[in-house]
RODO-2510 file (C-alpha; in nm, 4 decimals, decimal comma):
residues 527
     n   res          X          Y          Z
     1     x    -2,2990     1,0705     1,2202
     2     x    -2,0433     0,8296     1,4254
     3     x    -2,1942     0,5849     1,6940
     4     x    -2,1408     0,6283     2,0652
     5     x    -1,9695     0,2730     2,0111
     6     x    -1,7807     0,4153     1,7058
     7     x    -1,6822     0,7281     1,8958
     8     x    -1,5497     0,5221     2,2074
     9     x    -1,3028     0,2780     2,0218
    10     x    -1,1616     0,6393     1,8213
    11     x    -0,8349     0,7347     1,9183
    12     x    -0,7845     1,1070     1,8482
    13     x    -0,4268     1,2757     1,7839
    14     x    -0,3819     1,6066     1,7043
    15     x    -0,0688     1,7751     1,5750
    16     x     0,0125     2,1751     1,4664
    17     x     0,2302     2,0973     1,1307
    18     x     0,0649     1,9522     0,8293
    19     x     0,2543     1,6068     0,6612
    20     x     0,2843     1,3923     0,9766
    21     x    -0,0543     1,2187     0,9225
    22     x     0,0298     0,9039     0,7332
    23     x     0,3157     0,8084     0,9701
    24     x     0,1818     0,8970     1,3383
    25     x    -0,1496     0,6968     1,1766
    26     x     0,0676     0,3941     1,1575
    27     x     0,3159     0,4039     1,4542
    28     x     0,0149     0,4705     1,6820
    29     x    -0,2128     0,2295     1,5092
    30     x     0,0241    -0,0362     1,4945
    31     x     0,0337    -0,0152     1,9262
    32     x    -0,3600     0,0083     1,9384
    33     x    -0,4118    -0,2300     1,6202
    34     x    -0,8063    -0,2174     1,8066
    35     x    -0,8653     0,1487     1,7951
    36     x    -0,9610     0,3828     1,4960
    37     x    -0,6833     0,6092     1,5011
    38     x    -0,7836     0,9559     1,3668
    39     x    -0,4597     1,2434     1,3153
    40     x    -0,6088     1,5660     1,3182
    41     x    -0,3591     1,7825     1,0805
    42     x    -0,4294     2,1720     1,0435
    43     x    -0,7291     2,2575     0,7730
    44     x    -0,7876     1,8822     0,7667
    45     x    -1,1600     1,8326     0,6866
    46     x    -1,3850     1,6267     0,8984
    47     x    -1,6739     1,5421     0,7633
    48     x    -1,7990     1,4550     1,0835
    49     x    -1,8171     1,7694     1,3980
    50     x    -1,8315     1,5864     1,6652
    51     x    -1,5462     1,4159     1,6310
    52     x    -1,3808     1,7449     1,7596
    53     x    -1,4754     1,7545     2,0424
    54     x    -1,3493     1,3634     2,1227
    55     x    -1,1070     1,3783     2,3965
    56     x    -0,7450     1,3962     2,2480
    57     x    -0,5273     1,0630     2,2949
    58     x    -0,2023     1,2923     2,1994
    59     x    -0,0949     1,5953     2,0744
    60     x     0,2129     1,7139     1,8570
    61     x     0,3269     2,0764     1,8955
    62     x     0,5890     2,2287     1,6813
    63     x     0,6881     2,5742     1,8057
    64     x     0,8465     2,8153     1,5724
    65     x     0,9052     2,8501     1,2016
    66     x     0,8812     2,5119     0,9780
    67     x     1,2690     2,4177     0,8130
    68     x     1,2959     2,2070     0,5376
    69     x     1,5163     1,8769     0,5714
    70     x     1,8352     1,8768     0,3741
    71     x     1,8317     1,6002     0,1193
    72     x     2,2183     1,5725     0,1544
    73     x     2,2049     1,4960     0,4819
    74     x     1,9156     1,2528     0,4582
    75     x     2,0623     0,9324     0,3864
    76     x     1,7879     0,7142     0,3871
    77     x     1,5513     0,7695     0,1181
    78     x     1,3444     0,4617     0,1197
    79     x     1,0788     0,3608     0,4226
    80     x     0,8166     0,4717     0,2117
    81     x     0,7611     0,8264     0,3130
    82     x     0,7701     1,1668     0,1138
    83     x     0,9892     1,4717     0,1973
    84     x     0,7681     1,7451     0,3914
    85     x     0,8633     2,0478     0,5597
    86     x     0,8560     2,0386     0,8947
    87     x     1,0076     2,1357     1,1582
    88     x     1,3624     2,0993     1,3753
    89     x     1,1855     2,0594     1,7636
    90     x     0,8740     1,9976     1,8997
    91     x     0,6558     1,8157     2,1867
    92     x     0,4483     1,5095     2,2014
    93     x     0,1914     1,4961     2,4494
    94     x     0,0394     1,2244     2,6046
    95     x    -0,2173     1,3004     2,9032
    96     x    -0,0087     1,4627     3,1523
    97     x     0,3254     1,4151     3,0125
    98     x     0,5520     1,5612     2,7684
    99     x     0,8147     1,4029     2,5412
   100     x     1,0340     1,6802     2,3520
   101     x     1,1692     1,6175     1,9939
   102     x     1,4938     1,7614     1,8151
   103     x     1,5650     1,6885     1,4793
   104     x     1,9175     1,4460     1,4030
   105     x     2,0727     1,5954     1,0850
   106     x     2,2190     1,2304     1,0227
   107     x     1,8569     1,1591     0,9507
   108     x     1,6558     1,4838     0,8742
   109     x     1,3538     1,5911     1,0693
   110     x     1,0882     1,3492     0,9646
   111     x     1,2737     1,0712     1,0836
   112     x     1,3773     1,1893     1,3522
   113     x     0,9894     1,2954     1,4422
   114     x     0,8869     0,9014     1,3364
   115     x     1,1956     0,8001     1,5906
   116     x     1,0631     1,0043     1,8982
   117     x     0,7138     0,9240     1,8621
   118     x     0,7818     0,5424     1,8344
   119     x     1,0182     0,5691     2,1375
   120     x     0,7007     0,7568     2,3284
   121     x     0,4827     0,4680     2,1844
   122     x     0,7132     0,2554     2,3534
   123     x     0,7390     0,4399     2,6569
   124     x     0,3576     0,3964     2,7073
   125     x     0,2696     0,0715     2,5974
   126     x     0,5607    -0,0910     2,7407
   127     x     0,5509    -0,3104     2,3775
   128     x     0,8366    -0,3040     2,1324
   129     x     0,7339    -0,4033     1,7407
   130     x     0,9766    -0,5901     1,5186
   131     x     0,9723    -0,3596     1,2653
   132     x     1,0168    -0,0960     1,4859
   133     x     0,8917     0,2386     1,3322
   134     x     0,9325     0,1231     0,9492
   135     x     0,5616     0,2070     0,8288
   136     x     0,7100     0,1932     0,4678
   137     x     0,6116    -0,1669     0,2741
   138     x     0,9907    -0,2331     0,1549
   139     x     1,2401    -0,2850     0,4492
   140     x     1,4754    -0,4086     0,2875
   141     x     1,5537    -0,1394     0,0101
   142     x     1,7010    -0,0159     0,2869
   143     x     1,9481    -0,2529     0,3461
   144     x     2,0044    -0,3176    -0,0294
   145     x     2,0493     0,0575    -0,1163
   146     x     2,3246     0,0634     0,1669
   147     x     2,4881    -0,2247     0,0442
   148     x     2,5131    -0,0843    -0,2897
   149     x     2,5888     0,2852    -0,1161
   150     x     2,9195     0,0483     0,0219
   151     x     2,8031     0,0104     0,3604
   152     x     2,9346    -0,2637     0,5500
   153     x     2,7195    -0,5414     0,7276
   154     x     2,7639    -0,3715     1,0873
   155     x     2,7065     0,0065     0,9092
   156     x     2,3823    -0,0913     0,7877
   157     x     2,2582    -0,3212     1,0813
   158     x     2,3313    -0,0439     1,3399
   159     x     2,1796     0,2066     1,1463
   160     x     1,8160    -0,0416     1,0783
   161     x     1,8749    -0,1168     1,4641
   162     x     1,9615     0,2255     1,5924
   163     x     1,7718     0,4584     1,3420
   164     x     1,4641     0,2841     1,3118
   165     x     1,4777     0,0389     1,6296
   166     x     1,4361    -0,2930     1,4288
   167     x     1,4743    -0,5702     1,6468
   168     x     1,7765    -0,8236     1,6107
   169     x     1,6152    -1,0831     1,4096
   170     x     1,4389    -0,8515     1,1776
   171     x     1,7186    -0,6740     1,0966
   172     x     1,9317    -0,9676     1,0265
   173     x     1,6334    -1,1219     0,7970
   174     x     1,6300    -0,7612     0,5784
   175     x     1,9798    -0,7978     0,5577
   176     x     2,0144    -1,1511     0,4497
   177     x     1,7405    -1,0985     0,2000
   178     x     1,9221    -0,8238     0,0710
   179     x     2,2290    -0,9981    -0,0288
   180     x     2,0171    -1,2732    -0,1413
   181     x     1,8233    -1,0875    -0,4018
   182     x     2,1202    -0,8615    -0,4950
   183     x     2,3031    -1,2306    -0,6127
   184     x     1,9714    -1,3497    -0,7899
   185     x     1,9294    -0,9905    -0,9800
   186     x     2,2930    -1,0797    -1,1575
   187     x     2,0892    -1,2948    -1,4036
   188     x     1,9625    -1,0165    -1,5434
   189     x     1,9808    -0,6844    -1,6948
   190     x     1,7080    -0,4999    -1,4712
   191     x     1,8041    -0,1169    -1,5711
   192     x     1,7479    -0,1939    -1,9660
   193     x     1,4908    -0,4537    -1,9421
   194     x     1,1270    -0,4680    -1,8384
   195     x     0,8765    -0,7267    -1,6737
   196     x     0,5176    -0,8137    -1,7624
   197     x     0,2264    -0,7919    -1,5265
   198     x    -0,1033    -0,9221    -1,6399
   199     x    -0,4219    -0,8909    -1,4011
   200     x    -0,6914    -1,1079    -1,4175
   201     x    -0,9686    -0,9509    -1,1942
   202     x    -1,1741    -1,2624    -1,0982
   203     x    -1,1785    -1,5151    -0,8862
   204     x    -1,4574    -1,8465    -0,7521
   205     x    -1,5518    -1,5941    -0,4951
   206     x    -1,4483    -1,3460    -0,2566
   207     x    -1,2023    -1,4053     0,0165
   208     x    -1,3074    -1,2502     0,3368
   209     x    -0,9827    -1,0861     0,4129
   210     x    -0,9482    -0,9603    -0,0121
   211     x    -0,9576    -0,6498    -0,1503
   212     x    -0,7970    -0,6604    -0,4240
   213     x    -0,9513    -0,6065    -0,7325
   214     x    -1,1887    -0,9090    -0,8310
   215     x    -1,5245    -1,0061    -0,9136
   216     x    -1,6975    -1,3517    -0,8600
   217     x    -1,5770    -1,5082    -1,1774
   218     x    -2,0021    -1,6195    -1,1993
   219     x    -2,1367    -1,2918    -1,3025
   220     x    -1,8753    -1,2455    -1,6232
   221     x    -1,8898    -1,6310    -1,7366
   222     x    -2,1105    -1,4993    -2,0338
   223     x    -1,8659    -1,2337    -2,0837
   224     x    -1,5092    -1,3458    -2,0467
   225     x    -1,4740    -1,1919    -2,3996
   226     x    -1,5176    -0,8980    -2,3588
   227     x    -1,2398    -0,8299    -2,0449
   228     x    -0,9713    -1,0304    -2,3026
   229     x    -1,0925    -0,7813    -2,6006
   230     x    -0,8958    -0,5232    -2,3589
   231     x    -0,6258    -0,7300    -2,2634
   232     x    -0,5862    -0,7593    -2,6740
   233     x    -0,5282    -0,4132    -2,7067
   234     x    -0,3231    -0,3377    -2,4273
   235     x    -0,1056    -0,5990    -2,5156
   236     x    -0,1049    -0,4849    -2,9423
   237     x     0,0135    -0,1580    -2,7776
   238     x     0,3054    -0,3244    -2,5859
   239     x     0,4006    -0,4944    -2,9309
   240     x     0,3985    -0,1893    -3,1322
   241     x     0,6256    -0,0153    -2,9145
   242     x     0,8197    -0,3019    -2,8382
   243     x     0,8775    -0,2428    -3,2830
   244     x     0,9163     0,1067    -3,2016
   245     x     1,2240     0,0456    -2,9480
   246     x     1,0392     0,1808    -2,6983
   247     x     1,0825    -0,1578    -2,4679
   248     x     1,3015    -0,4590    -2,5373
   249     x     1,2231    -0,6945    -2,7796
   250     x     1,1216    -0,9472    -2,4577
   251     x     1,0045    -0,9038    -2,1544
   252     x     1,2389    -0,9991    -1,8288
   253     x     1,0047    -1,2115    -1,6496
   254     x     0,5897    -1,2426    -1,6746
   255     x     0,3623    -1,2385    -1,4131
   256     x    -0,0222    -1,3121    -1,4668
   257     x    -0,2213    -1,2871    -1,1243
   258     x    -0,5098    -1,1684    -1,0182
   259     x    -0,7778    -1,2235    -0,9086
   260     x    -0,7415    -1,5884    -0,9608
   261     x    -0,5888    -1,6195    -1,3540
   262     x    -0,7020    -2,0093    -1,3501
   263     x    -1,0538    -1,8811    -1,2963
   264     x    -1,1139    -1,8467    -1,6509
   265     x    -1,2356    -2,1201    -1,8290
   266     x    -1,0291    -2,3649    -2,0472
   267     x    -1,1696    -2,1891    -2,3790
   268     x    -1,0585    -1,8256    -2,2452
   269     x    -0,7053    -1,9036    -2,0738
   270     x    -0,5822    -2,0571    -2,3646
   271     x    -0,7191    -1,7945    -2,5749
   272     x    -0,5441    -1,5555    -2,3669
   273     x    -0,2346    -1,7269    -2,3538
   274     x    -0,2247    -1,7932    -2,7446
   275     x    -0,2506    -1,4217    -2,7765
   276     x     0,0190    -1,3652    -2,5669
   277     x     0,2861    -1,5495    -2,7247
   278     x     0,1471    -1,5018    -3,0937
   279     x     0,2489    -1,0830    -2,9881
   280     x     0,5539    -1,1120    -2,7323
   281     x     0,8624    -1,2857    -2,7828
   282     x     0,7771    -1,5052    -2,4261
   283     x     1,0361    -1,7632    -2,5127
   284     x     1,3058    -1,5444    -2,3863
   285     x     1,1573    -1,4321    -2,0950
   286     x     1,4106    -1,6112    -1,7568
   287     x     1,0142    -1,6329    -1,5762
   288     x     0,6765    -1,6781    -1,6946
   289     x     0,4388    -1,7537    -1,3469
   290     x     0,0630    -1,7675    -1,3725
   291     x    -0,0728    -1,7920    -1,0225
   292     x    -0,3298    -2,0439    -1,0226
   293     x    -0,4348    -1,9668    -0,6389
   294     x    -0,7724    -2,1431    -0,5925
   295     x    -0,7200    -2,5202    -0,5914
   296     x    -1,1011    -2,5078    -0,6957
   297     x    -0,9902    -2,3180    -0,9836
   298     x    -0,7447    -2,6094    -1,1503
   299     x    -0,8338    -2,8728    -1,4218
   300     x    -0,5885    -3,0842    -1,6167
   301     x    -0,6973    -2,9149    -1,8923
   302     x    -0,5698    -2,5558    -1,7521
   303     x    -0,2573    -2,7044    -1,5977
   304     x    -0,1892    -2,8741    -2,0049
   305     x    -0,2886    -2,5650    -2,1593
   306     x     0,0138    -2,3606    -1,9518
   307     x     0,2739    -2,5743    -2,0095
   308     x     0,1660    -2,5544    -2,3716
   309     x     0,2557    -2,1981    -2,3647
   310     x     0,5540    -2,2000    -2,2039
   311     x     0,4649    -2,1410    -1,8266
   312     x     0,7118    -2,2567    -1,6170
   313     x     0,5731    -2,1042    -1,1971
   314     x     0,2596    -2,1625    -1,0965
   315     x     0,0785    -2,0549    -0,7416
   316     x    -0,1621    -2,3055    -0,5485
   317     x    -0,2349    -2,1020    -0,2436
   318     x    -0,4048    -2,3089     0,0291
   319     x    -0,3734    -2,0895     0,2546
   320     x    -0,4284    -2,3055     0,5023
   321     x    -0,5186    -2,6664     0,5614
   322     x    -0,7689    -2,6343     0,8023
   323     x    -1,1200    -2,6867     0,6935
   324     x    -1,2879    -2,4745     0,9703
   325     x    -1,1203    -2,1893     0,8496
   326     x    -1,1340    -2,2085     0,5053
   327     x    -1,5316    -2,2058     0,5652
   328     x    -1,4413    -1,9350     0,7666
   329     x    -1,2707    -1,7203     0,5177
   330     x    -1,5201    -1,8061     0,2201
   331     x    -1,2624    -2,0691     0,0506
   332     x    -1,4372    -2,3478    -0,1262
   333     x    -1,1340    -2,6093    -0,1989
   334     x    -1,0897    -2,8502     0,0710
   335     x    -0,7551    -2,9771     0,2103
   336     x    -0,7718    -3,2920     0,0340
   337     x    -0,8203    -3,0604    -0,3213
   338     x    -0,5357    -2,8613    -0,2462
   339     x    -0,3523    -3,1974    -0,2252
   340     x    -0,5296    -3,3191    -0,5423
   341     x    -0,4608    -3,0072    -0,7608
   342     x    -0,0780    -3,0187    -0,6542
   343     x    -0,0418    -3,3711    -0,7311
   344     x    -0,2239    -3,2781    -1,1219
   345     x     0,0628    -3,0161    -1,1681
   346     x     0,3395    -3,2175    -1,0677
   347     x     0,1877    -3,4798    -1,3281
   348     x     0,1503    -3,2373    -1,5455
   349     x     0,5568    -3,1521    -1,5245
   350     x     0,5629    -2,8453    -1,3558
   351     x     0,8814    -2,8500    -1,1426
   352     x     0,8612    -2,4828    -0,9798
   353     x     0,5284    -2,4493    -0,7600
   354     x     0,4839    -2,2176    -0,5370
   355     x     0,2130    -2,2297    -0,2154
   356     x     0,0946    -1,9733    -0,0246
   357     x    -0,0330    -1,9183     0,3348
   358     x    -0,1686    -1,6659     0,5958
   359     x    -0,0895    -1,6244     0,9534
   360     x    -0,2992    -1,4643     1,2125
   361     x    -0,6555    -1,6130     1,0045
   362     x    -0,9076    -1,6018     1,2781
   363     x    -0,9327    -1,8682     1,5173
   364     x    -0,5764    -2,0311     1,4269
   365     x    -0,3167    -2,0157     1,6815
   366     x     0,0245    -2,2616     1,6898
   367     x    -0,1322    -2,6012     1,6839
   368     x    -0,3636    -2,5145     1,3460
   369     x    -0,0484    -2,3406     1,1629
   370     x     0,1908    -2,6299     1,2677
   371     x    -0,0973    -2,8899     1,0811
   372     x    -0,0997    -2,7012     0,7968
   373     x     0,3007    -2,6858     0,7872
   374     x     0,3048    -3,0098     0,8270
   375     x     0,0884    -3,0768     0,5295
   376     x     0,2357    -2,8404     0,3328
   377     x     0,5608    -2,9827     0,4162
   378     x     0,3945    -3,3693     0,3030
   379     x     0,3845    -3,2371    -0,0749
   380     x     0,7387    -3,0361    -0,0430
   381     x     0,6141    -2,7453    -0,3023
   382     x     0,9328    -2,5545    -0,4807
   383     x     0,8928    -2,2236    -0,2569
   384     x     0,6445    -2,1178     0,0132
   385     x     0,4899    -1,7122     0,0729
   386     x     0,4812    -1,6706     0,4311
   387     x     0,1994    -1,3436     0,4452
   388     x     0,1012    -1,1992     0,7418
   389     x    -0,2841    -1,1446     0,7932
   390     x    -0,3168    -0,7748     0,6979
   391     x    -0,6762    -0,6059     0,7770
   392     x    -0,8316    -0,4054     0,4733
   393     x    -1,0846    -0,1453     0,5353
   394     x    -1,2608    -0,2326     0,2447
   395     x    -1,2720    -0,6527     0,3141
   396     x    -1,5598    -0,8121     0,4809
   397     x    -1,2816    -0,8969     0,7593
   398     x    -1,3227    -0,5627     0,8638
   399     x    -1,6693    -0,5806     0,9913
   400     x    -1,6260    -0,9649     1,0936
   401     x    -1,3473    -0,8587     1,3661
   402     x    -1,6203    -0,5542     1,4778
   403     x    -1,8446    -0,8364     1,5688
   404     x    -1,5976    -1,1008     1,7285
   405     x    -1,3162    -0,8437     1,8456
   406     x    -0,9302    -0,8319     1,7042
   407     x    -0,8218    -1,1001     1,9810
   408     x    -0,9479    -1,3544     1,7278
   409     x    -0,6270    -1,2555     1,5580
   410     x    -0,3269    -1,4914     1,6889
   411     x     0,0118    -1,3899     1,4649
   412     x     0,3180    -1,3860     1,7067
   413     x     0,6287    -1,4737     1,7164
   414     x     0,6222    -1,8437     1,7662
   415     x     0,3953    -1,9390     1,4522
   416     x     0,6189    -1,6930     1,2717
   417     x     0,8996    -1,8722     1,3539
   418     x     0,6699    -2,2293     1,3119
   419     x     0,6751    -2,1069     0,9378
   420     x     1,0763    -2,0214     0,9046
   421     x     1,1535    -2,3529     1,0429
   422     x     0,9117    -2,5395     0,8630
   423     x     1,0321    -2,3599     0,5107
   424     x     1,4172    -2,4363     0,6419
   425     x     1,3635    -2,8051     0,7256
   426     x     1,1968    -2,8153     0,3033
   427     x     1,5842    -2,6749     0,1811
   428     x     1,4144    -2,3014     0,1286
   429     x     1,5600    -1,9849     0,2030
   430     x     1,3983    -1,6615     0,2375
   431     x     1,4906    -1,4255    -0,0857
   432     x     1,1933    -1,1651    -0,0756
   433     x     0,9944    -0,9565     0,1425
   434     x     0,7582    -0,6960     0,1796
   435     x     0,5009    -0,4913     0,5154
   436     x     0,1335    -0,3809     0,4750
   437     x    -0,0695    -0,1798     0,6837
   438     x    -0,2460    -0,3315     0,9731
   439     x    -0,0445    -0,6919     0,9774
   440     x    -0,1432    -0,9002     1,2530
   441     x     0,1329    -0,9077     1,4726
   442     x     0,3040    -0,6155     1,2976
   443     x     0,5038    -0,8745     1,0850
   444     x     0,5517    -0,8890     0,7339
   445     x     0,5427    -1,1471     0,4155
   446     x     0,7887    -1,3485     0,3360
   447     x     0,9204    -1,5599     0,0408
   448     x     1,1001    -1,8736     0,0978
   449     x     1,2033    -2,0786    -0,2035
   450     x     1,4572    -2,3629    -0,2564
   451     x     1,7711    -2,2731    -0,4651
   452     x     1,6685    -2,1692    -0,8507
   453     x     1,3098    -2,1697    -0,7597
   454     x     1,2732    -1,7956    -0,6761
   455     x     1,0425    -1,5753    -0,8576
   456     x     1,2476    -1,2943    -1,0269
   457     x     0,9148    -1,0731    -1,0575
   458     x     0,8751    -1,0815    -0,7020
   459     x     1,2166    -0,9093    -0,6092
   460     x     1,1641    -0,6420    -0,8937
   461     x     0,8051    -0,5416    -0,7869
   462     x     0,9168    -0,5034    -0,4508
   463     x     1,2441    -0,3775    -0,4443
   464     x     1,1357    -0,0726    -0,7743
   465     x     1,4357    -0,1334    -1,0032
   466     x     1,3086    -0,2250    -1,2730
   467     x     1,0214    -0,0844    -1,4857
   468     x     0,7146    -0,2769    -1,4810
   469     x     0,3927    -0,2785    -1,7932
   470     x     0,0856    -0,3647    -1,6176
   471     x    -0,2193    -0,4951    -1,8110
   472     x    -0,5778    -0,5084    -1,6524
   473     x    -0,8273    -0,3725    -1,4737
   474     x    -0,6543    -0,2287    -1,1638
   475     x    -0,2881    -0,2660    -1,2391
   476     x    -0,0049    -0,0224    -1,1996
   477     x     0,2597     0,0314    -1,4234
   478     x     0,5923     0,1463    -1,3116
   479     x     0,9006     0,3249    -1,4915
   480     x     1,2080     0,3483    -1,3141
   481     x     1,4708     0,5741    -1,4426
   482     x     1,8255     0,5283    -1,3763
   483     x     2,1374     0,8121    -1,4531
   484     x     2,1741     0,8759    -1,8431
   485     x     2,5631     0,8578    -1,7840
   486     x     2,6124     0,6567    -1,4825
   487     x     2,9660     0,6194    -1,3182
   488     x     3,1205     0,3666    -1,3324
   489     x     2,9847     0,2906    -0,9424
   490     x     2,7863     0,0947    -0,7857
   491     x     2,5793     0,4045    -0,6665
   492     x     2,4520     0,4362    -1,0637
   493     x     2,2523     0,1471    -1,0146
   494     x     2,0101     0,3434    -0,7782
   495     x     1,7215     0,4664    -0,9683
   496     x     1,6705     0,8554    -0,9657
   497     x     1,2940     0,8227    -1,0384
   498     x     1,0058     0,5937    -1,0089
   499     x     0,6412     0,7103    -1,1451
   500     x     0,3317     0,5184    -1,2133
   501     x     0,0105     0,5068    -1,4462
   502     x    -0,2402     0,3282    -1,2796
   503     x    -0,5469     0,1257    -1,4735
   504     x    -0,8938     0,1984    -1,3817
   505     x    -1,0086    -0,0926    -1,0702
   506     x    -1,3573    -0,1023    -1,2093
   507     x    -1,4005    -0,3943    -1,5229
   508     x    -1,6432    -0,2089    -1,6413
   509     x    -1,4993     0,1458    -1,6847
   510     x    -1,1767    -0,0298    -1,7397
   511     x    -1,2889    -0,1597    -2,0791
   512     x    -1,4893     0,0959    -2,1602
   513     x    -1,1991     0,3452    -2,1386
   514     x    -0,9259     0,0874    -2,2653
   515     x    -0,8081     0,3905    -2,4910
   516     x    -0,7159     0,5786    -2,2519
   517     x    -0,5504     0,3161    -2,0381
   518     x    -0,3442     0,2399    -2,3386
   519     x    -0,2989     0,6301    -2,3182
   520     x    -0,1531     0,6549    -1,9864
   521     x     0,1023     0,4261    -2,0745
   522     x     0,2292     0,5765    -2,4009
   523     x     0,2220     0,9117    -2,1446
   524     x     0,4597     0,7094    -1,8819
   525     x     0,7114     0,5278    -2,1333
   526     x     0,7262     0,7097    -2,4264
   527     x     0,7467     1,0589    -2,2846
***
């Protein structure tokens, strides 16, 4: 049973055609970032009554028979959302007024419906967003699938700016990063090849705003065996069908995250490692990264033991440099052992080092993320991730902004633009990026590196054209399938399907089941 204080911050929205939910949940929640927004579809169980009979924020009405968009005449294909039926007119209601909606056949219903309602949104609120009504994670797959659809520079801007009301600068920044990423992918052959993922699932401790899948490293010291035993096999399976033909003889680039990889002790990681190269030609690979995020987390000894193995990116993600924050958000490492641990891997030769750090962390406005730029800026790291504060329903951050209220949150546009300058004035340029749900500020993440220090991986996750294998508890591995006979085009090098096999997020039931893991992935690649 919901709270009278639950009940009063709900936000109910109602709407006659089933499909909508996902995207009026984010438009509307992205205005009211304060308010749970709950999108009452038809047949839609709620598990709580009451809720009913909340007073209705807005409702969508859809009179007549549902049509079914045309995918010919949908040209955009990638913000993230799925083809529905629905239908080609309609009404949004807010209190006492009504907004009507007609579908654009340059765009197809749904989008048209996501255009309306963030023009109503709008309307209300009197607030633009820069991402205007983009609730997909991968803006700029739009702009690179245009590009490679031969759409010029002004095509695709005034269709970003027009279609989906992007603002100016974000528009330009997709763009840019487009091109960008489209030069770097030249190095290699993404449609034929593969990358590596590798998940590590534990970290020092838990982050406040983290929910990815981790466990304090503590409770699995004694039993750091056993979660590589899995690893083992999942990787003999890649082997054996990288014999069988089934994958290339090397993987495109390597990625081992997390969790917090470096949170394994010396013994394990180089076990780990050791394995690795003894079964997969890594030599070849253009990338091999191994975040080592937690500054609490390094030791000479780890640092020697991945250049040993070929490593050539690592991660040491501050996150930021001030010390009332980092007790804050449950980070142990100190400023001055971020500094430390950066200063042991240049020693230690590594020439491409990457640093992370969140905007919008509770409490910091301009003056705390223009210290920790500054900082930052003092050790001149190889490439700097930009990431926008994004709340998780299942981090403690969640219930720490119930008790002291979202306005703790202080991502705009001027420490935005704090970071962009501060990565500009360190010769970096921004070559990746990618949304969540519920940023602060309703930004996005964004990779700056300098020239020849950008992480290949990054680009493939995140723009889905290349196939990914994905080892470890809660990893997702990805085949993308491109035309058996392609034209000669540049249109053939737009994948015509992307599916998944995902890894059990539980350790425990992960290795437990590691057959079947292995299972889902002979199912995805060899089928």
């Amino acid at each position: 049973m919901l709270s009278a204080e639950e009940k009063e911050k709900m936000m109910i929205v109602r709407v006659d055609t089933p499909g909508l939910q996902y995207d009026i949940n984010a438009i509307v929640k992205a205005f009211y970032p304060d308010r749970d927004v709950r999108v009452l579809e038809p047949d839609l169980s709620v598990h709580d009554e009451s809720v009913l009979s909340l007073p209705m924020f807005m409702e969508v009405r859809f009179p007549g028979d549902p049509v079914t968009d045309d995918p010919e005449r949908k040209p955009d294909k990638t913000d993230g959302s799925d083809d529905i039926e629905s239908a080609a007119t309609g009404h949004i209601c807010v209190a006492d007024k009504q907004f009507e909606f007609r579908a654009d056949p340059q765009i197809g219903a749904k989008n048209s419906f996501k255009l309306r309602l963030y023009d109503v949104m709008c309307e209300i609120t009197g607030r633009t967003l820069p991402w205007g009504n983009l609730t997909g994670v991968r803006p700029t797959k739009i702009a690179m699938t245009r590009i490679k659809n031969g759409e010029s520079d002004d095509e695709i801007l005034e269709f970003m700016r027009g279609y989906h009301r992007v603002s100016n600068p974000k528009s330009d920044l997709a763009l840019d990063i487009a091109h960008r990423e489209l030069t770097l992918l030249d190095r290699l052959d993404h449609r034929n090849g593969y990358s590596l993922y590798i998940g590590i699932p534990f970290c020092p401790t838990t982050c406040l705003y983290c929910s990815f899948t981790s466990s304090p490293i503590g409770a699995w010291r004694d039993r750091e065996d056993t979660y590589l035993e899995a690893l083992y096999a999942e990787i003999d399976y890649l082997a054996d069908a990288s014999c069988r033909g089934v994958f290339r003889s090397y993987p495109d680039t390597i990625y081992i995250g997390g969790g917090t990889p470096t949170s394994l002790d010396e013994e394990h990681l180089e076990k780990l490692l050791k394995y690795l190269c003894e079964k997969i030609d890594v030599g070849s690979a253009l990338e091999f990264t191994c975040e080592a995020g937690r500054p609490d987390s390094i030791t000479a000894g780890k640092l020697a033991i991945m250049k040993k193995y070929g490593v050539t990116r690592i991660s040491i993600n501050p996150q930021t440099m001030q010390q009332k924050t980092l007790d804050i958000i449950g980070r142990r490492a100190t400023p001055s052992q971020v500094r430390d641990a950066f200063n042991l891997a240049r020693e230690a030769g590594f020439d491409n080092i990457n640093m992370d750090i969140i905007l919008g962390l509770p409490g910091e406005g301009a003056d705390e993320v223009s210290d920790t730029l500054r900082q930052i800026s003092d050790m001149q790291p190889d490439s700097l991730t930009v990431h926008s504060l994004a709340i998780k329903r299942a981090s403690a951050l969640k219930q720490h902004l119930d008790e002291i209220g979202i306005e703790a949150l202080k991502n705009t546009d001027e420490t935005m633009t704090l970071a962009a300058s501060a990565a500009g004035n360190m010769g970096m340029k921004p070559y990746y990026l990618y949304r969540q749900k519920n940023m602060s500020g309703n930004f996005e993440n964004t990779g700056y590196a300098t020239p020849g220090k950008e992480c290949l991986y990054n680009i493939l996750i995140m723009e889905e054209i290349q196939s990914i294998v994905a080892l470890g508890a809660g990893s997702i591995s990805k085949r993308v399938d491109y035309p058996l006979n392609p034209e000669s085009t540049d249109k053939s090098d737009i994948p015509v399907n992307i599916s998944r096999a995902e890894n059990l997020k539980d350790i425990e039931s992960y290795i437990a089941r590691i057959d079947e893991m292995i299972e889902r992935k002979r199912e995805l690649f060899e089928k």
